[in-house]
N, C-alpha and C positions, 0 to 999 in steps of 0.2 A: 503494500500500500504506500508506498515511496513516491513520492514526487515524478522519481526519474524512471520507472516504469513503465512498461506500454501500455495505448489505454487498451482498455477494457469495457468488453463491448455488454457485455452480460446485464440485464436491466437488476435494478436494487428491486429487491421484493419488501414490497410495503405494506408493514404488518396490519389485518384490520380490525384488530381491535386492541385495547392497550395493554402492556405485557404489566400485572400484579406480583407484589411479590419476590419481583428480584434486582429492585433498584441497586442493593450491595453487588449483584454479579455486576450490572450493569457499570454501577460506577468503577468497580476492579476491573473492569475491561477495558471502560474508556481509558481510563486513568497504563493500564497498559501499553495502549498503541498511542497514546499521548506522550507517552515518555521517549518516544523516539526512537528506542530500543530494541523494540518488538514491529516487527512488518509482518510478519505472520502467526497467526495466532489459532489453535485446536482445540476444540469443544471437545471432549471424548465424555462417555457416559452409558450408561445403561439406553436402548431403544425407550423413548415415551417422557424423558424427562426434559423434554422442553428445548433443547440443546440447538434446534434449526431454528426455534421461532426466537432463544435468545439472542443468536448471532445474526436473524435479519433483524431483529430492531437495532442492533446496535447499527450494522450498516445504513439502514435507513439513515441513523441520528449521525452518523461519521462520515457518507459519501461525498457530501458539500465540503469536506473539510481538506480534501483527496482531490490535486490537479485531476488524478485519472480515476480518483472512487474507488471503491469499497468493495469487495464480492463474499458471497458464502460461495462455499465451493463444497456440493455433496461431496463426502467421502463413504458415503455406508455402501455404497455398490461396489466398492473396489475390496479385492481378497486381499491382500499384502501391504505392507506398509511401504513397499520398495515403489509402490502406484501410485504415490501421492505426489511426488512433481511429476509425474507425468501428466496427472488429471487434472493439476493445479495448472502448468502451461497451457492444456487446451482448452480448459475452460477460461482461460482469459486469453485467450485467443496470442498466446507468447510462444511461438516456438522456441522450442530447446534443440541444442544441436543434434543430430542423428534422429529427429525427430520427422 
Protein backbone atom coordinates (compact mmCIF):
# COMPACT_ATOMS: atom_id res chain seq x y z
CA UNK A 1 0.00 0.00 0.00
CA UNK A 2 3.15 2.29 -0.70
CA UNK A 3 2.85 5.29 -2.56
CA UNK A 4 5.31 3.82 -5.11
CA UNK A 5 3.25 0.82 -6.09
CA UNK A 6 1.40 0.09 -9.17
CA UNK A 7 -2.09 1.06 -9.20
CA UNK A 8 -4.58 -1.08 -8.50
CA UNK A 9 -7.37 -1.62 -10.26
CA UNK A 10 -9.54 -3.90 -7.92
CA UNK A 11 -12.71 -1.63 -6.62
CA UNK A 12 -12.74 -1.03 -2.45
CA UNK A 13 -15.60 -3.17 -1.36
CA UNK A 14 -17.92 -0.83 0.65
CA UNK A 15 -19.03 -2.28 3.76
CA UNK A 16 -23.16 -1.91 4.05
CA UNK A 17 -23.65 -1.61 7.00
CA UNK A 18 -21.43 -0.57 10.09
CA UNK A 19 -18.87 -2.95 11.58
CA UNK A 20 -19.96 -3.03 15.82
CA UNK A 21 -17.72 -4.02 18.17
CA UNK A 22 -14.36 -3.84 16.86
CA UNK A 23 -13.39 -0.28 16.98
CA UNK A 24 -9.90 -1.65 19.18
CA UNK A 25 -9.17 -4.00 15.91
CA UNK A 26 -9.95 -1.32 13.80
CA UNK A 27 -7.81 1.22 15.51
CA UNK A 28 -4.71 -1.48 15.90
CA UNK A 29 -4.81 -1.67 12.34
CA UNK A 30 -5.03 1.66 11.23
CA UNK A 31 -2.67 2.73 13.75
CA UNK A 32 -0.50 -0.39 11.81
CA UNK A 33 -0.25 0.68 8.39
CA UNK A 34 -0.04 4.34 9.69
CA UNK A 35 3.18 3.74 11.15
CA UNK A 36 4.73 3.39 7.86
CA UNK A 37 6.12 0.11 8.61
CA UNK A 38 3.78 -2.24 7.62
CA UNK A 39 2.57 -2.33 3.74
CA UNK A 40 1.03 -5.59 4.04
CA UNK A 41 -0.96 -6.61 6.56
CA UNK A 42 -2.91 -10.73 7.21
CA UNK A 43 -6.07 -11.25 8.81
CA UNK A 44 -5.64 -15.02 9.63
CA UNK A 45 -8.53 -16.72 11.83
CA UNK A 46 -10.89 -19.34 12.24
CA UNK A 47 -13.80 -19.23 8.96
CA UNK A 48 -16.93 -17.00 10.25
CA UNK A 49 -15.10 -14.50 12.52
CA UNK A 50 -15.56 -11.55 10.71
CA UNK A 51 -11.92 -11.22 9.24
CA UNK A 52 -13.19 -10.15 5.31
CA UNK A 53 -15.65 -7.77 6.53
CA UNK A 54 -12.85 -6.25 9.10
CA UNK A 55 -10.29 -5.66 6.45
CA UNK A 56 -12.94 -4.12 3.91
CA UNK A 57 -13.93 -1.50 6.26
CA UNK A 58 -10.62 -0.64 7.12
CA UNK A 59 -9.81 -0.35 3.28
CA UNK A 60 -12.87 1.42 2.69
CA UNK A 61 -11.70 4.04 5.64
CA UNK A 62 -7.77 3.96 4.30
CA UNK A 63 -8.06 3.88 0.20
CA UNK A 64 -8.21 7.93 0.02
CA UNK A 65 -5.20 7.85 2.18
CA UNK A 66 -3.21 5.52 -0.77
CA UNK A 67 -1.98 7.45 -4.06
CA UNK A 68 -2.96 3.90 -5.50
CA UNK A 69 -5.56 2.54 -2.56
CA UNK A 70 -6.02 -0.16 -0.51
CA UNK A 71 -7.08 -3.87 -1.40
CA UNK A 72 -8.27 -7.07 0.58
CA UNK A 73 -6.92 -9.64 -1.23
CA UNK A 74 -8.92 -13.22 -0.74
CA UNK A 75 -6.51 -15.80 0.58
CA UNK A 76 -8.94 -18.75 1.65
CA UNK A 77 -8.85 -20.24 -1.93
CA UNK A 78 -5.29 -20.77 -2.07
CA UNK A 79 -3.68 -24.31 -0.53
CA UNK A 80 -0.19 -23.06 0.46
CA UNK A 81 1.27 -20.20 1.81
CA UNK A 82 4.05 -20.28 -0.85
CA UNK A 83 0.43 -18.67 -3.15
CA UNK A 84 0.27 -15.68 -1.44
CA UNK A 85 2.56 -13.29 -3.64
CA UNK A 86 1.45 -15.00 -6.25
CA UNK A 87 -2.29 -14.17 -5.65
CA UNK A 88 -1.38 -10.89 -4.16
CA UNK A 89 0.41 -9.63 -7.68
CA UNK A 90 -2.53 -10.71 -9.68
CA UNK A 91 -4.86 -9.45 -7.88
CA UNK A 92 -3.48 -6.05 -8.03
CA UNK A 93 -2.80 -6.44 -11.32
CA UNK A 94 1.53 -6.26 -10.58
CA UNK A 95 3.32 -8.80 -12.22
CA UNK A 96 6.20 -10.57 -10.68
CA UNK A 97 8.91 -11.78 -12.76
CA UNK A 98 8.49 -15.27 -14.40
CA UNK A 99 5.06 -14.50 -13.89
Amino acid sequence: MAKTTPSVTSPVAVPVAPLHGRDDDLARIRSLLDSGQVRLLTLVGPGGFGKTRLSDSVVAAIAKDYADGAVTIPLAPLQDAGEVLLAASRHCDAPIEGD
